[in-house]
N, C-alpha and C positions, 0 to 999 in steps of 0.2 A: 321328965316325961318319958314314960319306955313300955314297951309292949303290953309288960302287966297290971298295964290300966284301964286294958280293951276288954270288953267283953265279947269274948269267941261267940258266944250264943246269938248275939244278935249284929256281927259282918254285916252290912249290907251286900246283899250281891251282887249288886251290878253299879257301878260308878261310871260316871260321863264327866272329862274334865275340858275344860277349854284352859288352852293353856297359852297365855294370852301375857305380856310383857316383855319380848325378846330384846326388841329393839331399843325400850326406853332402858331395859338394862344394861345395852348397848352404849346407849348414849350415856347416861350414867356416868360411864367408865373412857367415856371418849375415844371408845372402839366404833366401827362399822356393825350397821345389823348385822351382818353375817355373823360376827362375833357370839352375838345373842342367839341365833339359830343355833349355831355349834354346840351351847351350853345347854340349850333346852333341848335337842336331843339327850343329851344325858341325862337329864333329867328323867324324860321320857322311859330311858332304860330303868332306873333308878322306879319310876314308879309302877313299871310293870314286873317286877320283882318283888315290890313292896308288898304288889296287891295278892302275889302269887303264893309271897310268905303267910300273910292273915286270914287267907283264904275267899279271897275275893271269887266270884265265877266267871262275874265281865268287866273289864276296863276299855272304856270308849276314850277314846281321846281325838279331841279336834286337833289336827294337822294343817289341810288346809282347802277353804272355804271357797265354794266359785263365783264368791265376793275378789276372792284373790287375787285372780288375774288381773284386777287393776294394779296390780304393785309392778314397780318397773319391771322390767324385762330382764335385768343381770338378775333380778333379787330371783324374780320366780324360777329363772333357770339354776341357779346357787340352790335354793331349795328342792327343786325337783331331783340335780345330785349328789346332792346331801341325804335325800332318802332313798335314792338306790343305793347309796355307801353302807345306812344303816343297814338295810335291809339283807347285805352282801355280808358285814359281818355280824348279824343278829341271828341271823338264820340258824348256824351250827346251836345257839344258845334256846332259842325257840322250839327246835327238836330235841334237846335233851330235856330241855325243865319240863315239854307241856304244852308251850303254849300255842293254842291256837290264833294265826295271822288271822284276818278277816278286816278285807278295804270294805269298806263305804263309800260310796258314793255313784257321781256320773266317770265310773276309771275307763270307760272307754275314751273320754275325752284328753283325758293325759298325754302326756309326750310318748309315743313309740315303746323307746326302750324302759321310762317309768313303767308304762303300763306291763312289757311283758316283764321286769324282774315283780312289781307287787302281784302278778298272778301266777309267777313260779314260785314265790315265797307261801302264797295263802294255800293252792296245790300242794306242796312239802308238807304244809303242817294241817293241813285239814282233817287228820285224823286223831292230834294232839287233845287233850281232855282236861287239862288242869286249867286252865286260864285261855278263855276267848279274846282277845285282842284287838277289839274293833276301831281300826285307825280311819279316821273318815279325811278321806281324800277326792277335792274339786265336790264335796258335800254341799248340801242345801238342804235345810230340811221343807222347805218350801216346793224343790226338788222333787225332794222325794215322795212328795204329795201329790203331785205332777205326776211321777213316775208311777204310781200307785195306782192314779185313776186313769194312767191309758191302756196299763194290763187289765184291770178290772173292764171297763170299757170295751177292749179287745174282748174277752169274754162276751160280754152279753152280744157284741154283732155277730160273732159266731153263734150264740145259741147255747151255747153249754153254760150258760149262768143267767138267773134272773135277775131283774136290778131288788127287788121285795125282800132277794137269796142276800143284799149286800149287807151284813153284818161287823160294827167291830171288831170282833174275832176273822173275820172273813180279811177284814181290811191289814189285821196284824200279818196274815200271812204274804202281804203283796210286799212287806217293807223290807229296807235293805238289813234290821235287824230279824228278821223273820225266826221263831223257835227261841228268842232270848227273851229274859223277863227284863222288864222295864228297868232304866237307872232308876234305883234308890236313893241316890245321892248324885246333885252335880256340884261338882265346886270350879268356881271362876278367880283366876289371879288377876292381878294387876289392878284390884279396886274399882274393875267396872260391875255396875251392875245391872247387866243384861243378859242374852243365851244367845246373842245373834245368831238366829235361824240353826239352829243346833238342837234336832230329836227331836224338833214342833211336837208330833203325835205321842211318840214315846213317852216324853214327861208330865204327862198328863197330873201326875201326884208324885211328882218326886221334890225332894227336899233339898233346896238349895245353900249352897255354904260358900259365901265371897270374902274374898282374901285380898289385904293391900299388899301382899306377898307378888313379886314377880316371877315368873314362871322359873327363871333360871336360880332363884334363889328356892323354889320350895321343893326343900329334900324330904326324906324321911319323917322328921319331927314338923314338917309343915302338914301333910299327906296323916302323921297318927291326928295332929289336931282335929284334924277335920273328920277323920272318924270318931274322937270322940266327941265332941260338937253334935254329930249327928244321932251319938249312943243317948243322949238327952234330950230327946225330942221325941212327942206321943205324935204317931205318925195317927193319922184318921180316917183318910180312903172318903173323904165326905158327910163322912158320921160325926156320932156326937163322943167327945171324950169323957172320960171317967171323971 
């Protein structure tokens, strides 16, 4: 299986993955979750490059969910610096390739210094254009539903919006992807199959692709599958196919 089996013409642009098995490939191997975190960052780099090479525009990837906070307390702090590490050395790499940082989620809730190194990274590269990067951190898309209808809301007690004026397209512009087209494709590891609360609105028609692949194993030739997986598939918007 190798790139010249892709069809350039029809990329999807915008991918959303949940990346979702750390730990049981931890356990697996008789290591500590952390172990499994370590790897699926890699990963993570691995498939923001992939996407950047085939020409992907957005890559979303779940990070981590404000389901999360129930995990103990060593784990969530190991993870919180564990993505300021990434972040500290991805950075020089983000500014040369391209690619656009861009957090999702409630990032005011994060830890101090989490919060200020993902708003100096997404700052740095906000002006980058090959690959948007959307890493959704302390995420809910339940949230951001939430989030959506107390900006909108805020509007109409001031005056400067009707509720009649609240539109779909109105409602795209309040979300934390705001200006990006929808995932075309989500794919989930670890052989669940669910979206726990990941892009509620967003996925409105997007086409899902689940893996018994654990996150720390799905390199490259897991990542082409699933694009071509999706190169086969008459996508329909609600219509009727051919």
């Amino acid at each position: 299986m190798n790139l010249k089996e892709l069809g350039m013409e029809i990329i999807p642009r915008h991918v959303a993955i949940i990346m979702d098995g750390n730990g049981r490939w931890a356990k697996l191997r008789e290591k500590p979750r952390v172990f499994g975190h370590r790897k699926g960052v890699e990963r993570a780099k691995e498939a923001s490059e992939f996407a950047l090479e085939v020409g992907i525009e957005v890559l979303s990837l779940y990070a981590f969910s404000t389901e999360n906070w129930a995990r103990p307390k060593e784990e969530v702090e190991f993870l919180m610096a564990l993505l300021e590490d990434y972040l500290d050395k991805e950075l020089p790499t983000m500014v040369e390739k391209g690619i656009r940082f861009h957090p999702i989620g409630r990032i005011h809730q994060l830890p101090e210094s989490t919060q200020k190194k993902v708003l100096e990274t997404a700052r740095a590269t906000e002006k980058n254009n090959k690959l948007i990067l959307n890493l959704a951190l302390n995420y809910g898309g339940q949230a951001e539903l939430v989030d959506t209808i107390r900006s909108l809301a805020q509007k109409v007690l001031e005056g400067s919006l009707q509720p009649q004026e609240i539109q779909e397209k109105l409602v795209e512009e309040y979300l934390y992807t705001q200006g990006q087209p929808p995932p075309d494709l989500l794919i989930r590891t670890s052989g669940e199959y669910r979206i726990s609360n990941f892009l509620l609105w967003q996925m409105a028609y997007t086409e899902f692709y689940f893996t018994p692949t654990l996150w720390p194993d799905f390199d490259r030739a897991e990542f082409l599958k699933a694009l071509l997986d999706y190169q086969k598939r008459e996508r329909r918007f609600g219509g009727v196919g051919d």
